[in-house]
C-alpha positions as a Markdown table, in Angstrom:
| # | Residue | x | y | z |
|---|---|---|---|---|
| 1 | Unk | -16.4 | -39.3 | 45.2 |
| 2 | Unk | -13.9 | -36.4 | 46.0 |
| 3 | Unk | -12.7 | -36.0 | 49.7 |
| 4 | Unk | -15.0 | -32.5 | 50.3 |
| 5 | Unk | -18.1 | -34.8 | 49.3 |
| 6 | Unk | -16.8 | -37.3 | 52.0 |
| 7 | Unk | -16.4 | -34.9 | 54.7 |
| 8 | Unk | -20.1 | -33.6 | 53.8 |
| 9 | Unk | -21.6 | -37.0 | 53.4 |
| 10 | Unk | -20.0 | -37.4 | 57.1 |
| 11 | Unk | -21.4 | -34.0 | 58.5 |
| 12 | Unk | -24.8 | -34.9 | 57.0 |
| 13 | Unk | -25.1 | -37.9 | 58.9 |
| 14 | Unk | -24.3 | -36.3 | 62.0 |
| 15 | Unk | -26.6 | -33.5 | 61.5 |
| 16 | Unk | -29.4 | -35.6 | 60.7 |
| 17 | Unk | -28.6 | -38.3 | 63.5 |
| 18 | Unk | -29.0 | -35.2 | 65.8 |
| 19 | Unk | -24.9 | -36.0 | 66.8 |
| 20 | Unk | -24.4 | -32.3 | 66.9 |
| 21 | Unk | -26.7 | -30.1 | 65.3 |
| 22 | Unk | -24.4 | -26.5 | 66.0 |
| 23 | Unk | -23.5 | -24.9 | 62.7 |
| 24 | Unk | -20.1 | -23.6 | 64.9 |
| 25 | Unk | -19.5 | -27.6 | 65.7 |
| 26 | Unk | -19.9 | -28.1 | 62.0 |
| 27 | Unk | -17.8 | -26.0 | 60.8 |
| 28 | Unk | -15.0 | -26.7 | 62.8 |
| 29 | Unk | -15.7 | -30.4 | 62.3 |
| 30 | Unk | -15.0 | -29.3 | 58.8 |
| 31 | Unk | -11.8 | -27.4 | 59.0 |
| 32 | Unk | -10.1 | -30.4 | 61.3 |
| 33 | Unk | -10.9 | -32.9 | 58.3 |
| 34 | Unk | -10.1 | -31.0 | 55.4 |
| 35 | Unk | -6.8 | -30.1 | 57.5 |
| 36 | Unk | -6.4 | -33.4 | 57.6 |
| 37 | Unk | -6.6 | -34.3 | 54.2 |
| 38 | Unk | -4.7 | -31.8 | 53.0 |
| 39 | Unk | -1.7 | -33.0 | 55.8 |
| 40 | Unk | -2.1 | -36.9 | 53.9 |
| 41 | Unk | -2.1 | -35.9 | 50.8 |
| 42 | Unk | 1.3 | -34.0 | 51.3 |
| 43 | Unk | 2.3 | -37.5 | 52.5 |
| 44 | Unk | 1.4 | -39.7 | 49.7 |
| 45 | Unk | -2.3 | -41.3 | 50.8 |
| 46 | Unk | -5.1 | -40.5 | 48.8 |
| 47 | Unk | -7.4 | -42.4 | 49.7 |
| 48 | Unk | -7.9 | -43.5 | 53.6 |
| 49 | Unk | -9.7 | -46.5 | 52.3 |
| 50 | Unk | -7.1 | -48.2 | 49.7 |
| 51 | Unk | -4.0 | -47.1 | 51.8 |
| 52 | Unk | -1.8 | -50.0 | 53.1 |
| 53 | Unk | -2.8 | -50.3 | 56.8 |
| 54 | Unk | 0.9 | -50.1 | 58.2 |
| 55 | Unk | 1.4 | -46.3 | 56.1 |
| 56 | Unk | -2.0 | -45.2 | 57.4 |
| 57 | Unk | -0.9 | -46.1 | 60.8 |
| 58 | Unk | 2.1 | -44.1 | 60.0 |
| 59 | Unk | 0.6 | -41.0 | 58.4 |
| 60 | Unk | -1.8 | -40.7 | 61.3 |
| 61 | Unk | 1.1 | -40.8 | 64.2 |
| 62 | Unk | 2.6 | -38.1 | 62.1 |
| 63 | Unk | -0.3 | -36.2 | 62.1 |
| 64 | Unk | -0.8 | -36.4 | 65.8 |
| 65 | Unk | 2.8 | -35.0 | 66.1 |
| 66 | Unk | 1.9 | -32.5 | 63.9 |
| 67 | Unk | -0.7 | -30.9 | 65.5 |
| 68 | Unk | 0.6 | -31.0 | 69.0 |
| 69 | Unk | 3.4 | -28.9 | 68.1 |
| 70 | Unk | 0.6 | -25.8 | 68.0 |
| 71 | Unk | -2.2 | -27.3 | 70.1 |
| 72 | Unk | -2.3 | -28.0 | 73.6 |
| 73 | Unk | -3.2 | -31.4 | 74.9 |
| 74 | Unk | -7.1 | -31.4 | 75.1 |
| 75 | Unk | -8.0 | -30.0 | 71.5 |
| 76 | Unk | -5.5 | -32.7 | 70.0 |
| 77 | Unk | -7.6 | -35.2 | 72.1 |
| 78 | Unk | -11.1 | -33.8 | 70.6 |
| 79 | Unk | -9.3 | -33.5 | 66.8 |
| 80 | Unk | -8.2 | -37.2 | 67.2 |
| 81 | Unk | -12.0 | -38.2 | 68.2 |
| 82 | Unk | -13.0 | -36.4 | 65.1 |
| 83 | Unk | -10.6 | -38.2 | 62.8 |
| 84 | Unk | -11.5 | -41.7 | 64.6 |
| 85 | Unk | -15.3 | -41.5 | 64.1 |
| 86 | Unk | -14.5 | -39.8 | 60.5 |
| 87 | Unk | -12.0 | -43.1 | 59.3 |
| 88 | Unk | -15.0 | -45.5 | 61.0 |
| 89 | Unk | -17.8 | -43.8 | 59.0 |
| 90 | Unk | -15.1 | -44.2 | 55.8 |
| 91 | Unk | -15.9 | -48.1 | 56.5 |
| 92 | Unk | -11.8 | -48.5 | 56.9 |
| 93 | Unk | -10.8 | -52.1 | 57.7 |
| 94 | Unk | -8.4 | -50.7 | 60.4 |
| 95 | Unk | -8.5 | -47.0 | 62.0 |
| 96 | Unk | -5.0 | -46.4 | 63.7 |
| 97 | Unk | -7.2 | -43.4 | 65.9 |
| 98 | Unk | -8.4 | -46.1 | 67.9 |
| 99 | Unk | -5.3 | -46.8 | 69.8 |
| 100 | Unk | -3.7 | -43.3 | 69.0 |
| 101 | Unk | -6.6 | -41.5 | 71.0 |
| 102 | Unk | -7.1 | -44.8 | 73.4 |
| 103 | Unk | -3.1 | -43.9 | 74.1 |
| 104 | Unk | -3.1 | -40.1 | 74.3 |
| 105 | Unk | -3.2 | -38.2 | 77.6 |
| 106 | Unk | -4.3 | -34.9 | 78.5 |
| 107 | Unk | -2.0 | -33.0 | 80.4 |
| 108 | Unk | -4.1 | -32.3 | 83.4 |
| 109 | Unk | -1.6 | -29.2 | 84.4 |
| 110 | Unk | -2.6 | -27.7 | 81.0 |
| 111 | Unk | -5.4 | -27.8 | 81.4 |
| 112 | Unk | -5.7 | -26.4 | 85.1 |
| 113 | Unk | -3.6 | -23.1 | 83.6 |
| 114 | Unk | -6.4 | -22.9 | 80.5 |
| 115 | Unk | -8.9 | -23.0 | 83.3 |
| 116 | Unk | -6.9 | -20.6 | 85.2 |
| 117 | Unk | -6.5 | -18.0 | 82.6 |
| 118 | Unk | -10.4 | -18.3 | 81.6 |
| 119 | Unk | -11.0 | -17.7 | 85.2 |
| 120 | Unk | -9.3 | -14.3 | 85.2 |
| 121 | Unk | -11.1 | -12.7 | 82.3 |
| 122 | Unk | -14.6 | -13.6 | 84.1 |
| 123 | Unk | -16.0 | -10.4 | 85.0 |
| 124 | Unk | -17.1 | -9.5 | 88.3 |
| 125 | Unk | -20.1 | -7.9 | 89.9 |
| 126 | Unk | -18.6 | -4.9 | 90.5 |
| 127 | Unk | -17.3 | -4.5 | 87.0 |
| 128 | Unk | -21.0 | -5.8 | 85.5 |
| 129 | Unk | -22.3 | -2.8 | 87.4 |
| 130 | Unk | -20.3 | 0.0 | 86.2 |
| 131 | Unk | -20.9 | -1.7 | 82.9 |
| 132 | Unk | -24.7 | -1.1 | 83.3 |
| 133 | Unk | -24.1 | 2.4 | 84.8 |
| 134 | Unk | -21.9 | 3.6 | 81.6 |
| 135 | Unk | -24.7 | 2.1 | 79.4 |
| 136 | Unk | -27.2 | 4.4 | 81.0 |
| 137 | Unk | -25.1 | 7.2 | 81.1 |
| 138 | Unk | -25.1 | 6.9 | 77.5 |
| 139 | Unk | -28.9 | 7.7 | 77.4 |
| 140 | Unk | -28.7 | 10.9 | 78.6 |
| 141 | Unk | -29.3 | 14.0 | 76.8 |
| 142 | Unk | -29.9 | 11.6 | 73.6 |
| 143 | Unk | -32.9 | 12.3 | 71.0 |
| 144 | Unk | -34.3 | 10.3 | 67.9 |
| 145 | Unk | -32.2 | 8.0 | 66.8 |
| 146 | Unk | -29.6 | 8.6 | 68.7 |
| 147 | Unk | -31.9 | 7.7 | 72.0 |
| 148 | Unk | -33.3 | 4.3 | 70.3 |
| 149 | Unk | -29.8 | 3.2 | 70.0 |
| 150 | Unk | -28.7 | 4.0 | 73.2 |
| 151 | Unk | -31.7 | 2.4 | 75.1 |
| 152 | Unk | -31.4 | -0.7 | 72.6 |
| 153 | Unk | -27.6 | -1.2 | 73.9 |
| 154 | Unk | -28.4 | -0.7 | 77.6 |
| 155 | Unk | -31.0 | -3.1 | 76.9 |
| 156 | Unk | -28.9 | -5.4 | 75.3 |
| 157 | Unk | -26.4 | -5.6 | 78.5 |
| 158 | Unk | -29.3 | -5.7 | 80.5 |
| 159 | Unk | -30.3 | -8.6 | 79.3 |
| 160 | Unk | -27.5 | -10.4 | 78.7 |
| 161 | Unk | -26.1 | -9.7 | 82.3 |
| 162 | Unk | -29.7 | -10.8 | 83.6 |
| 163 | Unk | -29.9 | -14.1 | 81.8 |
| 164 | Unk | -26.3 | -15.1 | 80.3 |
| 165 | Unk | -28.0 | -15.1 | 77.3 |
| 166 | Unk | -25.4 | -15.7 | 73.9 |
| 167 | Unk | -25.4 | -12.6 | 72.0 |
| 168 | Unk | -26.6 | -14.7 | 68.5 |
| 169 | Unk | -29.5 | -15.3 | 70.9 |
| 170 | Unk | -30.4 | -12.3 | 71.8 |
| 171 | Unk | -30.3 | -10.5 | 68.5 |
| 172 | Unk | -32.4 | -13.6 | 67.2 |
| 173 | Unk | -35.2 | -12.4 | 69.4 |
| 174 | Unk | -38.4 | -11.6 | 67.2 |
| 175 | Unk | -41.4 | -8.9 | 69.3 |
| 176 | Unk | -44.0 | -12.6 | 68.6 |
| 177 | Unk | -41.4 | -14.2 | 70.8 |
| 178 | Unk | -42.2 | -12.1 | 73.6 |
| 179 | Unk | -45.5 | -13.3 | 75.9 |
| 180 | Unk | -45.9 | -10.5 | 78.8 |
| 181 | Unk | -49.0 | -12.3 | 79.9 |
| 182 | Unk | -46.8 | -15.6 | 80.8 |
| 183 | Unk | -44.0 | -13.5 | 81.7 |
| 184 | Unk | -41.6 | -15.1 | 78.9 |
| 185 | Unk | -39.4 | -15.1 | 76.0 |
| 186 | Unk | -38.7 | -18.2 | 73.8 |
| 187 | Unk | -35.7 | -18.3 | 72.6 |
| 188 | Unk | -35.4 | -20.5 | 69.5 |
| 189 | Unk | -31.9 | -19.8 | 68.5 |
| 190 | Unk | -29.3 | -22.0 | 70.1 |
| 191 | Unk | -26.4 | -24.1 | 69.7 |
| 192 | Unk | -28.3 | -27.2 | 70.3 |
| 193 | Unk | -30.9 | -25.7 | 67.8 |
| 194 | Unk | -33.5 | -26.7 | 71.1 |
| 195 | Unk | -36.0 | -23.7 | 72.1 |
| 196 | Unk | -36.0 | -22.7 | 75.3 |
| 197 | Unk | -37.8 | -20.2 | 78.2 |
| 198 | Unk | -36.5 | -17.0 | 79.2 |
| 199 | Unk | -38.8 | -16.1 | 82.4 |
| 200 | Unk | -38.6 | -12.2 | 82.8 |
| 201 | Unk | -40.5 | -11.4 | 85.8 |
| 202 | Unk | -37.7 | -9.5 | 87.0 |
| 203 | Unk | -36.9 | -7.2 | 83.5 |
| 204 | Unk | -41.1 | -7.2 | 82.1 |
| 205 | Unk | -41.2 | -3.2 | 82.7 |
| 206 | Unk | -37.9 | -2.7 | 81.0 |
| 207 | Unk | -39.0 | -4.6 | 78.4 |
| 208 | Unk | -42.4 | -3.5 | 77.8 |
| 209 | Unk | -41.4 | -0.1 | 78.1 |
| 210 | Unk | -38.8 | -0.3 | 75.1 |
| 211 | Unk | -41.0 | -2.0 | 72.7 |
| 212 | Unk | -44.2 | 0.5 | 73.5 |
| 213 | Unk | -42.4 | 3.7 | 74.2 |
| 214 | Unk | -38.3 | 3.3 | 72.9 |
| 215 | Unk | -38.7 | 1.3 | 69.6 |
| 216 | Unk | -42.4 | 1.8 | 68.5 |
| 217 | Unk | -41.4 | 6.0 | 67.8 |
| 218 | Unk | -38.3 | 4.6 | 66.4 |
| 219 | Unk | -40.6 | 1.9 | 63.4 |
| 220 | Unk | -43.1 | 4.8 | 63.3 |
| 221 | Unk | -40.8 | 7.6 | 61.9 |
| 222 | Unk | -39.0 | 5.4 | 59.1 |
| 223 | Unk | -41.0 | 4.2 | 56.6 |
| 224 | Unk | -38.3 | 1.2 | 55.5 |
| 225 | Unk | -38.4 | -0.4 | 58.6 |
| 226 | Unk | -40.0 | -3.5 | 58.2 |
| 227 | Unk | -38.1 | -6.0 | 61.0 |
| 228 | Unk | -40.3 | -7.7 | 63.1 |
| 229 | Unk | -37.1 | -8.0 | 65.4 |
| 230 | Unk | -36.6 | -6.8 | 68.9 |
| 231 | Unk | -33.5 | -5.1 | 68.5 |
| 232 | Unk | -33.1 | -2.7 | 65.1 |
| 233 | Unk | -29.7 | -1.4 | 63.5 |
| 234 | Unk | -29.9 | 2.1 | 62.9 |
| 235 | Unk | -31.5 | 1.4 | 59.5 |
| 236 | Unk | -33.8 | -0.7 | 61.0 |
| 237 | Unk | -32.8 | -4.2 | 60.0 |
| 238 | Unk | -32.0 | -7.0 | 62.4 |
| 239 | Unk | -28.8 | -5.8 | 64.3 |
| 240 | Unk | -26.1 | -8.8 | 63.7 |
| 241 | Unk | -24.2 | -10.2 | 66.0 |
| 242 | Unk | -21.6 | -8.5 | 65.2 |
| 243 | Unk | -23.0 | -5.0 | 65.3 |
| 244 | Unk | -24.2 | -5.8 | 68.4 |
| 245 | Unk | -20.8 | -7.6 | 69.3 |
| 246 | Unk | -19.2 | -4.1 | 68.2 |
| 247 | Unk | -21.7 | -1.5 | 70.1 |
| 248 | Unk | -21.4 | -3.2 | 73.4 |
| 249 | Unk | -17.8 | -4.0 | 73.0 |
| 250 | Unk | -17.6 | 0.5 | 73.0 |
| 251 | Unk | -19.2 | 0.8 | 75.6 |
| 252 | Unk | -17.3 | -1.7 | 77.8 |
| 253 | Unk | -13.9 | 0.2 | 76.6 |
| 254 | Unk | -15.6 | 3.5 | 77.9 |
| 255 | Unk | -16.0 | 1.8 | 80.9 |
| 256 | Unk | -12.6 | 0.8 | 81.2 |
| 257 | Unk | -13.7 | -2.8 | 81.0 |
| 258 | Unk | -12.2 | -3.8 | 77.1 |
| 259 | Unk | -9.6 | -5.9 | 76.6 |
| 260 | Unk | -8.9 | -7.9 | 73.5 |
| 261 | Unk | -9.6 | -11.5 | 74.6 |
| 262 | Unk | -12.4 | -10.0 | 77.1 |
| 263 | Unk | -15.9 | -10.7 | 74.6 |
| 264 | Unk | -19.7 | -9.7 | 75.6 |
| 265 | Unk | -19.2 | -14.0 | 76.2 |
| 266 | Unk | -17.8 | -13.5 | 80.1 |
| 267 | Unk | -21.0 | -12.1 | 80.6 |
| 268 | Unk | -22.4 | -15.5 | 79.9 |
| 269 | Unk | -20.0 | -17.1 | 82.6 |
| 270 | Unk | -20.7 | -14.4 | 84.9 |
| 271 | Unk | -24.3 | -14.8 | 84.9 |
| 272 | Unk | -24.0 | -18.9 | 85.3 |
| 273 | Unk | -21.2 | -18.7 | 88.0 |
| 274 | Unk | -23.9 | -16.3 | 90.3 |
| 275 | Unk | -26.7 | -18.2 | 89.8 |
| 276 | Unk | -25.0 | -20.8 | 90.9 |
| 277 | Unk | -24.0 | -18.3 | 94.1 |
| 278 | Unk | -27.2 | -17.3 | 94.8 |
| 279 | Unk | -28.2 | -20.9 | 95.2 |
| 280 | Unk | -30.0 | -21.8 | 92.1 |
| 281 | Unk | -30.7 | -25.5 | 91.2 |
| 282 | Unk | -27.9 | -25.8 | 88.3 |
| 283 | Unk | -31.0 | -28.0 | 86.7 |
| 284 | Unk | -33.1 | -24.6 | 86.5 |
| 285 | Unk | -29.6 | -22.4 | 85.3 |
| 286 | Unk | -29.4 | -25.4 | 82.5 |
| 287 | Unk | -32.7 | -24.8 | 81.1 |
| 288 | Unk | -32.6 | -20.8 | 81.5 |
| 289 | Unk | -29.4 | -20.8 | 79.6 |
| 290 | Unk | -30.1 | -23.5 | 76.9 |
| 291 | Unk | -27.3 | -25.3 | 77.8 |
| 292 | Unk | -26.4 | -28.8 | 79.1 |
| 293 | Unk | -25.8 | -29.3 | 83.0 |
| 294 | Unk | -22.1 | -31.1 | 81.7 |
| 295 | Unk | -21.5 | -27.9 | 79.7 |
| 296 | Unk | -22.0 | -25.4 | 82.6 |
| 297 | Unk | -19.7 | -27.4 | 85.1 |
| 298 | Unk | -16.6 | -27.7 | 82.4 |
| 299 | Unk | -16.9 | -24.4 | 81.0 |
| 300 | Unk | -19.2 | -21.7 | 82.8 |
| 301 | Unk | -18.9 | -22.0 | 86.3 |
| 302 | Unk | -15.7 | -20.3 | 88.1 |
| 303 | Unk | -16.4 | -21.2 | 91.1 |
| 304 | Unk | -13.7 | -20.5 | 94.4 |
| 305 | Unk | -13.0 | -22.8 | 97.6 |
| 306 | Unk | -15.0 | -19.9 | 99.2 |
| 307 | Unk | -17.8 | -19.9 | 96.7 |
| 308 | Unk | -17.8 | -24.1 | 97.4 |
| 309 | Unk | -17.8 | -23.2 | 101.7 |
| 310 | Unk | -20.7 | -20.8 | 101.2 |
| 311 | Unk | -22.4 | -22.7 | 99.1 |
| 312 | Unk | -22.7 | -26.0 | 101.6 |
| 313 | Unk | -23.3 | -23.7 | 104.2 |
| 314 | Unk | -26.2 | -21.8 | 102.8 |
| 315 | Unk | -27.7 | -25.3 | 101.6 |
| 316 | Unk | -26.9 | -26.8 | 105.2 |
| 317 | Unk | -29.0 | -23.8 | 107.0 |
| 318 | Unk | -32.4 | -24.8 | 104.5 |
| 319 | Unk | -32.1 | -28.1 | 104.5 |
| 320 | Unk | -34.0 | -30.8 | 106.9 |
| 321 | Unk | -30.9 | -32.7 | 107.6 |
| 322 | Unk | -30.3 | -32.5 | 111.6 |
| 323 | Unk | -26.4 | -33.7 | 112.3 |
| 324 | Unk | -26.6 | -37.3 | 113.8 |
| 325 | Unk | -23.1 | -38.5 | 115.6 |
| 326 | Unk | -21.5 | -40.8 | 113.1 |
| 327 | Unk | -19.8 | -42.7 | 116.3 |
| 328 | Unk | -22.9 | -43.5 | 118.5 |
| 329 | Unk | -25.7 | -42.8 | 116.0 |
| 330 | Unk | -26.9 | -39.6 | 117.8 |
| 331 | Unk | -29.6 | -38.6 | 116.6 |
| 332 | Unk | -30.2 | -34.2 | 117.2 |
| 333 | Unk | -34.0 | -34.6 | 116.0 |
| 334 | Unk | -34.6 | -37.6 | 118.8 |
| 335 | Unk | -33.4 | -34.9 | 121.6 |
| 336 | Unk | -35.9 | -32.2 | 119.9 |
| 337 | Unk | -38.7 | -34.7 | 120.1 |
| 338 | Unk | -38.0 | -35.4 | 123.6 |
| 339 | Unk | -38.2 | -31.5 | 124.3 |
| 340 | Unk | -41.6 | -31.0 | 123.0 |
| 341 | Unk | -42.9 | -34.2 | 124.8 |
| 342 | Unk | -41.3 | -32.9 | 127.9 |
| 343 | Unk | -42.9 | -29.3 | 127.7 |
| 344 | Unk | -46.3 | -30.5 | 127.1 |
């Protein structure tokens, strides 16, 4: 059996042993093996299985070297798990990953500064809002075509600002998807490959009023239109991502909002980091987002000391809690029961 058919014996049994199910997880998955390969073959092992134990042990340190020269501290962590559940699923008498990722340490500083710099691309309310405002603009004075596709891409924004949807998501969504009558959309295209509700209560006008009044004219006057999608290309086939990617990414730069390393993704981490503002259960912003509550906290929410001081103070005004004096064992609610007795 040749090394590819190894890797995709390996990535078949993940798949169907629902390990990861994401066809992005896959494919990089893919690339860190075949990298891998191609690093011990340059260094005389063929064959992870037959190898003497002490070169393996070798290659694999080297290897770990290797890739820290170009990678910082956390992704050489997550490519050394890969290689140490890849060797054990070989059946390899010894796997020298165990002890080199038991060994490694993330460089928590690293780290802090990755988070820092992800922090500072985020975009703000402010900056959402004249996003929306030069999507509209783009609307007026429009006709025909020209009018479809500008409502489609304030649409678009719209609804990605509104839910933090992913953009593969959103062009994914079919007109059967849509139920006005239970106010919701089902999203069945995410990374987990798990559908999920998109309540739009808040965006059923908008909504309603594309489909019957923007994109119905739009199907009705070109006879090789045949997509049963929500969003159309200009030929009427299912925008791609990437289209859709490329359209919103103009409007943004007309804005003044663009920057290279600035994708319609921040949008995501906006939405989730305000949601979690406005005092939504993170549970709920989980299963609006078709995402994991561990995901949101290590990647979506950007979160200040202020944001954390509002937060607890917002929660502390709703709750039922009444402060009780830790010293004596105080308690505020016996004093407000004594009132009411007393005023009766």
């Amino acid at each position: 059996m040749s090394k590819i058919d190894r890797i995709e014996d390996y990535l078949h049994f993940k798949r169907v042993n629902n390990l990861h199910n994401s066809d992005n997880t896959t494919r990089s998955y893919r690339f860190h093996l075949m990298q891998w390969h191609a690093f011990a073959q340059d260094n005389q092992v063929p064959d992870e299985r037959s190898i003497n134990e002490s070169v393996l042990i070798t290659v694999a340190t080297k290897y770990r070297d290797h890739i820290v020269k170009s990678k910082d501290s956390g992704q050489v962590k997550i490519i050394m798990h890969i290689l140490r559940d890849y060797i054990s699923f070989l059946g390899c008498s010894q796997n020298p990953f165990e002890k080199l990722v038991r060994d490694f340490r993330v460089n928590t500083k690293e780290k802090q500064l990755k988070k820092m710099r992800r922090d500072e691309l985020v975009l703000t309310e402010f900056e959402i809002e004249a996003f929306m405002k030069q999507a509209e603009k783009e609307t007026y004075f429009k006709s025909d075509n020209d009018y479809y596709l500008s409502y489609r891409n304030w649409l678009m924004i719209k609804m990605l600002s509104n839910y933090g949807m992913r953009i593969k998501a959103l062009v994914s969504i079919k007109i059967d998807n849509i139920n006005f009558q239970k106010r919701r959309i089902i999203v069945y295209s995410s990374k987990n490959k798990i559908p999920y509700p998109l309540p739009i209560i808040n965006m059923i006008d908008d909504i309603r009023h594309y489909v019957a009044y923007v994109r119905q004219p739009f199907v009705e006057s070109n006879d090789e239109i045949s997509s049963d999608y929500l969003f159309l290309s200009k030929s009427g086939k299912r925008i791609s991502a990437t289209s859709a990617r490329r359209a919103i990414n103009k409007i943004a730069e007309q804005a003044g909002l663009y920057e290279p390393q600035r994708s319609t993704h921040q949008i995501r981490h906006f939405r989730a980091t305000q949601y979690i503002k406005d005092g939504m259960e993170i549970d709920l912003v989980s299963q609006i987002m078709g995402v994991s509550v561990q995901v949101l906290r290590e990647t979506y929410l950007h979160m200040t000391h202020d944001d954390t001081i509002r937060q607890y103070e917002t929660w502390l005004n709703h709750s039922k809690i009444e402060p009780v004096c830790p010293k004596c064992g105080y308690d505020q609610r016996h004093k407000t029961e004594t009132l009411k007795e007393a005023s009766r």
